[in-house]
C-alpha positions in Angstrom: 49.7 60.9 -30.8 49.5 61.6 -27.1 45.7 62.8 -27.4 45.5 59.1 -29.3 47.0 57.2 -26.5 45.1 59.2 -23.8 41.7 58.5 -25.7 42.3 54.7 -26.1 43.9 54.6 -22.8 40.2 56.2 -21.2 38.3 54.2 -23.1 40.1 50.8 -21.9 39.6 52.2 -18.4 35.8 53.2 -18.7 35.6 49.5 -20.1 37.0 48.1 -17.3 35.6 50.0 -14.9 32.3 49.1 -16.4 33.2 45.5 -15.8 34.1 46.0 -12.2 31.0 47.7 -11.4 29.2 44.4 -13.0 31.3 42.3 -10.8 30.6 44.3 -7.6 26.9 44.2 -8.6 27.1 40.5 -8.8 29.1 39.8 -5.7 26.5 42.2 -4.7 23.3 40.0 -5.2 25.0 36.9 -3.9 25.5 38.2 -0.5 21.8 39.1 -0.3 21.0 35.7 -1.5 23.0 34.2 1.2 21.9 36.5 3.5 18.6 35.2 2.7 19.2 31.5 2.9 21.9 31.1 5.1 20.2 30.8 8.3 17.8 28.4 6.6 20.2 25.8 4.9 22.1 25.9 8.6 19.0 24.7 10.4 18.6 21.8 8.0 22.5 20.8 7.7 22.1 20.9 11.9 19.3 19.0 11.4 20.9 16.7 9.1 23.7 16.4 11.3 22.0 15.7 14.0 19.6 13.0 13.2 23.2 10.8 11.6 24.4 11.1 15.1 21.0 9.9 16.5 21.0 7.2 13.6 25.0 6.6 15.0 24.0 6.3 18.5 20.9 4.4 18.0 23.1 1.6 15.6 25.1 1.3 19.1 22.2 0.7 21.6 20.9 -1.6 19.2 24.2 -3.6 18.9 24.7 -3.8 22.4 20.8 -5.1 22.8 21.9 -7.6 20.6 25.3 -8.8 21.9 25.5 -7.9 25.7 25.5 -10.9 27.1 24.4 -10.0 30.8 21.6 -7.3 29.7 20.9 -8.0 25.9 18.8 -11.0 24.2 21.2 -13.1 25.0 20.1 -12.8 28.8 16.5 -12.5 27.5 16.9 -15.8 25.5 18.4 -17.7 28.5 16.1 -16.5 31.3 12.9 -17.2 28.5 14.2 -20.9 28.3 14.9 -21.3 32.1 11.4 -20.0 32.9 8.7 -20.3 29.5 6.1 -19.9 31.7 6.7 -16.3 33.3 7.3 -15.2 29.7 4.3 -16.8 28.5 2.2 -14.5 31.5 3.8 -11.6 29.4 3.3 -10.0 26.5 5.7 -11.1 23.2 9.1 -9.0 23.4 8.6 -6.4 20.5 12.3 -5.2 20.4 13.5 -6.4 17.0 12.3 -5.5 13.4 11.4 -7.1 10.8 12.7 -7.5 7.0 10.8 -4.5 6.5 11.7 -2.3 9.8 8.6 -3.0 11.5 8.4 -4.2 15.2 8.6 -7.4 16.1 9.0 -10.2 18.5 12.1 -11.1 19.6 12.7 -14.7 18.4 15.3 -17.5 18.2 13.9 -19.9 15.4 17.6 -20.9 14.3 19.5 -21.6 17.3 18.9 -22.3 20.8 17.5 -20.3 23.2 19.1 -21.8 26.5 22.6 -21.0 24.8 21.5 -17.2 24.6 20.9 -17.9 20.5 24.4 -17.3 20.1 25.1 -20.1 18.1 21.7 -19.5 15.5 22.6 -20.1 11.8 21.4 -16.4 11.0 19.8 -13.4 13.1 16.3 -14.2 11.7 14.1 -13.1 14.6 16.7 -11.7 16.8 17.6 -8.6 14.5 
């Protein structure tokens, strides 16, 4: 009975031990896979990281350009009414986008300019 017990008992071990050597072996070929890829998939999630911040920090200039009352097209608006013909000497101001991201000029179709375009129904040309 003991020579029974010893035989099953060795055999459950060598099954075992069998399956930890397939685990090792696996954990194994996932280090060398991440060994392989890891510097890579850092460079892009740096990359990825860093172009949402850029994305972050452009939003901001571009809301300030908009809003700032002293430096931003509201100033711009205001100095274009007081003076139309020094801006018409110049070339169009291209700092605003159109529906479909391109540049544009920066207009005030639906408000008034001498008010900074503040009070304009929508941002249409001043976006």
């Amino acid at each position: 009975e003991i020579r029974k017990l010893i035989s099953t008992w060795s055999q459950g071990y060598g099954r075992f031990k069998n399956a930890w050597q397939n685990v090792d072996n696996l954990r194994q070929e996932r280090e060398v896979i991440w060994k392989k890829h890891a510097s890579k998939l850092q460079e892009l999630c740096t990359k990825l990281r860093d172009r949402i911040d850029k994305v972050n920090e452009s939003t901001d200039v571009c809301e300030e350009a908009q809003n700032d009352d002293l430096q931003g097209l509201p100033s711009l608006f205001r100095k274009k009414a007081e003076d139309p013909e020094r801006f018409a000497r110049v070339a169009p101001v291209m700092g605003c986008v159109d529906e479909n991201g391109k540049d544009s000029e920066c207009t005030c179709p639906t408000g008034d300019e001498r008010s900074g375009c503040e009070m304009a129904k929508d941002n249409e040309g001043h976006e």
